[in-house]
matplotlib code that plots the C-alpha trace (Angstrom):
import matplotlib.pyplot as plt

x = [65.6, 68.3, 67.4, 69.5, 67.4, 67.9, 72.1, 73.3, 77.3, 75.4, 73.0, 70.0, 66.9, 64.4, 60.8, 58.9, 54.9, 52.0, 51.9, 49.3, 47.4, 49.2, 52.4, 53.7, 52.7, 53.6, 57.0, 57.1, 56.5, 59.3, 57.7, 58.7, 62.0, 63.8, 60.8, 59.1, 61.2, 63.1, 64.6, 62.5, 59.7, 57.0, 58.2, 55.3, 52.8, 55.1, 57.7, 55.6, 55.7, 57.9, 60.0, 61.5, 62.5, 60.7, 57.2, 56.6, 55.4, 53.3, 50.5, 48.2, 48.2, 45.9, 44.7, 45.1, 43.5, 45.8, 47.8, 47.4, 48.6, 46.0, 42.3, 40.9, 42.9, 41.9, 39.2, 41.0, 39.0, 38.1, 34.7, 33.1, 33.6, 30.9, 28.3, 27.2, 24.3, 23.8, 20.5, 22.7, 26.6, 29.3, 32.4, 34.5, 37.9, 41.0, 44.5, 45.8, 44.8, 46.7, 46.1, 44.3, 41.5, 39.2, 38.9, 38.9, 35.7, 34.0, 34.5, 32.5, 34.8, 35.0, 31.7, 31.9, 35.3, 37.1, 35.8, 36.4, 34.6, 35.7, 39.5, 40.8, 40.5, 44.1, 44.5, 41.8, 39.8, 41.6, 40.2, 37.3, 34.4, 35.3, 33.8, 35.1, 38.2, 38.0, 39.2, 43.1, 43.7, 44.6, 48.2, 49.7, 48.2, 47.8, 46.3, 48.8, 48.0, 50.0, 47.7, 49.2, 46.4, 46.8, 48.3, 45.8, 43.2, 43.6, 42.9, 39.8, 37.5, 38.5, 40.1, 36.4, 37.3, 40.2, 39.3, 36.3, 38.6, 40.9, 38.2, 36.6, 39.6, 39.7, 43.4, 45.2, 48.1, 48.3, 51.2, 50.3, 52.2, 51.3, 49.2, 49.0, 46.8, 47.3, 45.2, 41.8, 42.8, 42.5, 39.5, 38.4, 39.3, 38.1, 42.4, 44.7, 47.8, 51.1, 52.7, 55.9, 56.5, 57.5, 56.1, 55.1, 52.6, 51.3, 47.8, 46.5, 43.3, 44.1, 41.2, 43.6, 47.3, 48.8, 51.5, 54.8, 55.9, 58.8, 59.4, 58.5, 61.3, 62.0, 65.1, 65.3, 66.7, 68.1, 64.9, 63.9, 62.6, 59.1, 59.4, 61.7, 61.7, 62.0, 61.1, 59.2, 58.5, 56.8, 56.7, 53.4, 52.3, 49.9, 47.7, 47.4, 51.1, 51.6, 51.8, 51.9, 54.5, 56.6, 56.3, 58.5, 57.0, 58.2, 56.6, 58.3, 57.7, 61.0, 62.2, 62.3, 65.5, 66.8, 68.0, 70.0, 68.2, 69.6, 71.6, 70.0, 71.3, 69.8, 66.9, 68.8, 71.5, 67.9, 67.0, 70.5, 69.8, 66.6, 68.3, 70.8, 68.4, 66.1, 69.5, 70.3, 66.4, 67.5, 64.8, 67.5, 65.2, 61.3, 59.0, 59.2, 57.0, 57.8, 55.6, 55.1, 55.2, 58.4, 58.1, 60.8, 61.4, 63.5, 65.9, 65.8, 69.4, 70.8, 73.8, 74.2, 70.2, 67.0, 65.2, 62.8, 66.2, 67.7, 65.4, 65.1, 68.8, 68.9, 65.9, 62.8, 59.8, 58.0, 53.8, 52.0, 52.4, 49.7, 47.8, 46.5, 43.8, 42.2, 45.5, 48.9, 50.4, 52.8, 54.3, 52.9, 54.6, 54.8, 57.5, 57.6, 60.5, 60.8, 59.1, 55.8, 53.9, 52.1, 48.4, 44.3, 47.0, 44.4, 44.1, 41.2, 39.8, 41.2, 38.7, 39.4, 43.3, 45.5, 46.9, 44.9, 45.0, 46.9, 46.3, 47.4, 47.9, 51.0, 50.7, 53.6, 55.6, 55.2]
y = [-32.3, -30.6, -27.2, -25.0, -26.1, -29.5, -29.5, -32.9, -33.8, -37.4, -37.5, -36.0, -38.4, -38.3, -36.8, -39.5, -39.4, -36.5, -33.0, -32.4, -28.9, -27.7, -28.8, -25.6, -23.4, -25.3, -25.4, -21.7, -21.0, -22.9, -25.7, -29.2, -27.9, -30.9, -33.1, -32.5, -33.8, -37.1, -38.4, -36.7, -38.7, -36.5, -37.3, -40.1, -36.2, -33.9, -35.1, -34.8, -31.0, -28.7, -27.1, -31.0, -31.4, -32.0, -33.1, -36.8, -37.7, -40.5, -37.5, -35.9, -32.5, -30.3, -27.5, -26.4, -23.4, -20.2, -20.5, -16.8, -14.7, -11.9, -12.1, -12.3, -14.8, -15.5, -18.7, -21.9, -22.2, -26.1, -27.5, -28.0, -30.9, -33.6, -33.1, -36.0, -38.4, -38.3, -35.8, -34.1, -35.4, -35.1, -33.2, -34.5, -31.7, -32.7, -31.1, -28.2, -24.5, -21.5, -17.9, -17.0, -19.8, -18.2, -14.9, -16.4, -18.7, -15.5, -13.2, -16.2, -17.5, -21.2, -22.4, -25.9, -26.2, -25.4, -28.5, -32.2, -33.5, -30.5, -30.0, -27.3, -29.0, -30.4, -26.6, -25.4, -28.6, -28.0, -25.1, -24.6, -23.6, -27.1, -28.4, -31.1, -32.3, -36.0, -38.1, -39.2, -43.3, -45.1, -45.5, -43.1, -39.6, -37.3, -33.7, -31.5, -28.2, -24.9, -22.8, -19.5, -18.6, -15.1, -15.0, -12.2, -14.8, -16.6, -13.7, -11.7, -15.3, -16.5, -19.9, -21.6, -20.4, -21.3, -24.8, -24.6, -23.6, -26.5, -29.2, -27.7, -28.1, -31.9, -32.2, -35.2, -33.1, -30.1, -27.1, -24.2, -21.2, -18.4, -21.3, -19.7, -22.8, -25.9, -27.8, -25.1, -25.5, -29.5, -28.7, -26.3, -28.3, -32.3, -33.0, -35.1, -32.8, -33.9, -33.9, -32.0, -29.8, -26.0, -23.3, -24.7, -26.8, -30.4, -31.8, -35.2, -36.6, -40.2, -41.9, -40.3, -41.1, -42.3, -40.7, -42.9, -43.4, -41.6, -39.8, -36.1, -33.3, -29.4, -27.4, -23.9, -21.7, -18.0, -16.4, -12.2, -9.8, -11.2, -15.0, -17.4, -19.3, -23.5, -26.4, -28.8, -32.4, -36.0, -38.9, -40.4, -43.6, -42.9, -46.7, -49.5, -50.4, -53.4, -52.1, -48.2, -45.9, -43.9, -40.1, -37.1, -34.0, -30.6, -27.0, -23.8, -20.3, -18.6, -15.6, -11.5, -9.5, -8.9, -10.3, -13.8, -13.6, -10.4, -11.9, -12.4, -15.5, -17.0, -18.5, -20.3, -21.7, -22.6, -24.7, -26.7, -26.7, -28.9, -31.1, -31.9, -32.9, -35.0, -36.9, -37.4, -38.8, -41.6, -40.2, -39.2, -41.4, -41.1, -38.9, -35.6, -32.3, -29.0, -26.2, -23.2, -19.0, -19.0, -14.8, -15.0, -11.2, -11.7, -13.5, -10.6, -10.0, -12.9, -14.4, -17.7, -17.8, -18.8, -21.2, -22.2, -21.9, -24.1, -26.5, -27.0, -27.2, -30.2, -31.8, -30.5, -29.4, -26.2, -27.5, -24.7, -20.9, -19.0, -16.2, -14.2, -11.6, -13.0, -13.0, -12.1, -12.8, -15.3, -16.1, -19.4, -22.5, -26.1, -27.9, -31.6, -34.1, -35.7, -38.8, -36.6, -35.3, -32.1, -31.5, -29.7, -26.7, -24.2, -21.2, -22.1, -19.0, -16.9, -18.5, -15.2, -15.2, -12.4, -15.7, -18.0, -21.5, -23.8, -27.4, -29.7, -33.0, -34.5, -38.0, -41.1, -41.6, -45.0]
z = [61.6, 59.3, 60.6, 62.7, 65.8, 65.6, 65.1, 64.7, 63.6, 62.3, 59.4, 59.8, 60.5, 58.1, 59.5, 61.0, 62.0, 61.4, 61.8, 64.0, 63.6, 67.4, 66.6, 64.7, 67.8, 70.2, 68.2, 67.3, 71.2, 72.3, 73.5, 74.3, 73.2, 71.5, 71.0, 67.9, 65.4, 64.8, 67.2, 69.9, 72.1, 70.1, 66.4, 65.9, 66.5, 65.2, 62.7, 59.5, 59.8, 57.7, 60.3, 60.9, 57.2, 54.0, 54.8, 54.9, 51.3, 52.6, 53.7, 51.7, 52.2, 54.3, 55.3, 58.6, 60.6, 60.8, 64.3, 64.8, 67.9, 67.2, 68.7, 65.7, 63.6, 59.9, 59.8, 58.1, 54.6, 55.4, 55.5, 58.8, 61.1, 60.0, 62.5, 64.6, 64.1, 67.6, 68.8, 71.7, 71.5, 74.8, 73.8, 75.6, 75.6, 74.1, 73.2, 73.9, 74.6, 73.1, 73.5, 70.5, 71.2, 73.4, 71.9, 68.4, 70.1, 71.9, 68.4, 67.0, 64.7, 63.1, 64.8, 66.0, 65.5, 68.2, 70.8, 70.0, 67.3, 65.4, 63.8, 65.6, 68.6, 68.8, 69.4, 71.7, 73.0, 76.3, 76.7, 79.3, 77.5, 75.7, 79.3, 81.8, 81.3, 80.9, 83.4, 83.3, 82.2, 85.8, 86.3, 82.5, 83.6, 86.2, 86.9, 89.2, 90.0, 91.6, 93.4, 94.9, 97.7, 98.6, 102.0, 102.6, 102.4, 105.2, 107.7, 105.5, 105.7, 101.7, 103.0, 101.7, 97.9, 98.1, 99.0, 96.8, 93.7, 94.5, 94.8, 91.7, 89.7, 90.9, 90.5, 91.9, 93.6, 94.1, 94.9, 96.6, 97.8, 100.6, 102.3, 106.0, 107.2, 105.7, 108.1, 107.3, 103.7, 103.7, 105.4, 102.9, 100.2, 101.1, 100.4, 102.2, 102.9, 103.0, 106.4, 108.1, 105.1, 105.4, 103.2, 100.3, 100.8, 99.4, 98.9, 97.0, 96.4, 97.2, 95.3, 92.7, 93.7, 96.6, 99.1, 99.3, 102.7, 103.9, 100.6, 102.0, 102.2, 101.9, 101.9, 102.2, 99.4, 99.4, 100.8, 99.8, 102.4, 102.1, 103.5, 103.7, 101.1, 100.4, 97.9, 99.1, 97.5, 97.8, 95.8, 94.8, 93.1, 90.2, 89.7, 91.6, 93.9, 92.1, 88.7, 89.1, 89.0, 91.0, 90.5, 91.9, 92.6, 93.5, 95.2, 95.4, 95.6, 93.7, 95.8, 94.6, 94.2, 97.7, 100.6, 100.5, 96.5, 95.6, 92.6, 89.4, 88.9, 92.4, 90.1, 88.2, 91.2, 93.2, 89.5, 89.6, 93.8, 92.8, 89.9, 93.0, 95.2, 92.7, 92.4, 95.7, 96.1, 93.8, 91.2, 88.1, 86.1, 88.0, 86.2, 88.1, 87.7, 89.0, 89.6, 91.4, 91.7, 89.8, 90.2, 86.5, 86.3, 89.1, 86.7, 84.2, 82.8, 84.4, 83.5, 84.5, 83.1, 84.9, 86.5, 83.7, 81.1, 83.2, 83.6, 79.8, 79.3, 81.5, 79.3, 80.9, 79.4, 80.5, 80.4, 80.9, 82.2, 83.4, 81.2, 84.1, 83.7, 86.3, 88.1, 87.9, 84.1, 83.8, 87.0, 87.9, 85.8, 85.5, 84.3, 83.8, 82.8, 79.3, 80.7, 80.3, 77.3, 78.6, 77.7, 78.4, 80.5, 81.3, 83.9, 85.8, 87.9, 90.2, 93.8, 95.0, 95.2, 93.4, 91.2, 88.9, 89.6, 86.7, 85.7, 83.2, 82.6, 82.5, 80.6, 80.8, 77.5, 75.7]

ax = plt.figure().add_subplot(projection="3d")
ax.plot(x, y, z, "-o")
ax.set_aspect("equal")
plt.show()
């Protein structure tokens, strides 16, 4: 905590917690910006590590597989993961899943130690060729997903992947963007959709979540010379109505350089547009998510910053970006307010569009 990233003018707190094997990349990538370390919401994971002071002398230390960026990172020289007693174990995935994980697991490398039971998997158990993700705990966690399907799509007869890839995927809401039918696409996909929205549309699973009456909305924002262009949003229960709670969620689709958008700092104006309207919903303090085809270059050079920079100044979290290849790199995000930890974010196939679909899970704090 006595770093230059955590400035403070009062003492420095002391590192509290572990250091979990994820926490130095998901530090060093910029991350849960603010969280890590003592006196953020993720110090009990996080605040043993070196980067939030001296280590916590209470742990022994360990070795820890090499966070590496390249597709072939060095193997951590720790002993295998104890293998079960069990003939034919589940692996159930858990944690995150960086970049270097699936090529590291294709080359071969650390065998079994990748997927839960093994020790890497704070690092890659999210991944998919970990296997299903495990289903969310009724009433803390949810699965949202932005889905940008390829407005092409809906007049070349790839409406049914679409709605195949969304039920696959088995998310409790979902975003998506270019939607030309939303009726065909609930259809498609076995989702209830959200009613009298523009644009952006808004699908559920209710056996998952449930819709709150009267809490649907959109509002244009500065549109390009493609579309006009809006956020749309909902609130949603998550658990039973007696003893859920109350979620925000938002869809957009952030506009190119032209028209009404042509400044570069329309991204960021549309970011403090939708921290406006969050507080005019009477949700300053509801658990909110964010997602959508956030098209950043468009903020390139800006100087009032961008969408995702602002965002995170006001105390958001970014919780997963898309890889791409399937699909465009990078342009499809999810952000999610501090009363979330993010976690098992994956790209999960293109169903045909030009964009992969995202997931993750976004879980309540405390």
């Amino acid at each position: 905590g006595g770093c230059s990233f955590c400035p403070t003018s009062s003492p420095t707190p002391s590192p509290a917690g572990e250091c979990q094997s994820w926490c130095e990349a998901d530090f060093n990538g910029g991350n849960n910006r603010g969280r890590h370390c003592a006196p953020g919401n993720m110090a009990y994971l996080c605040g043993g590590c070196s980067f939030c002071g001296t280590a916590n002398p209470s742990q022994a230390p360990t070795r820890k597989p090499t966070l590496s960026t390249t597709s072939n990172p060095t193997p951590a020289p720790s002993p295998n993961p104890t293998p079960s007693t069990t003939s034919n174990p589940t692996r159930s995935p858990t944690g995150q899943c960086y970049d270097w994980c699936e090529p590291d697991y294709r080359g071969g490398n650390n065998p079994g130690r990748h997927c839960a039971p093994g020790n890497m998997a704070p690092s890659c158990g999210g991944c998919p060729f970990c296997g299903p993700t495990p289903s969310p705990t009724p009433g803390r966690t949810v699965k949202v997903m932005s889905y940008n399907t390829e407005y092409r799509g809906y007049f070349d007869g790839r409406i049914g992947k679409f709605g195949d890839k969304i039920s696959e995927v088995d998310a409790g809401i979902v975003g998506v963007q270019e939607c030309q039918d939303p009726e065909a696409l609930a259809s498609a996909s076995g989702y209830t959709q959200v009613p009298d929205l523009r644009g952006n549309y808004i699908f559920y699973n209710p056996s998952k979540v449930s819709l709150v009456s009267g809490s649907r909305g959109w509002m244009d924002i500065p549109r390009d010379n493609y579309a006009r262009r809006t956020i749309t949003w909902a609130k949603f229960m998550i658990g039973s109505k007696e003893n859920g709670t109350e979620m925000l969620f938002f869809n957009t689709h952030l506009p190119h350089n032209h028209n009404q958008a042509s400044s570069r700092n329309t991204h960021a104006r549309i970011a403090r547009s939708l921290i406006r309207k969050r507080e005019e919903l009477g949700a300053v303090n509801m658990p909110t998510v964010a997602l959508g085809d956030m098209n950043p270059f468009a903020s390139n050079g800006a100087s009032e910053g961008s969408f995702e920079s602002t965002l995170i100044n006001a105390g958001w979290h970014k919780s997963y970006q898309a890889r791409g290849n399937p699909g465009f790199v990078g342009l499809d995000k999810i952000f999610a307010t501090s009363h979330w930890i993010s976690s098992n974010g994956a790209d999960r196939g293109t169903g045909g569009s030009d964009h992969p679909a995202i997931a993750v899970y976004v879980n309540l704090v405390g």
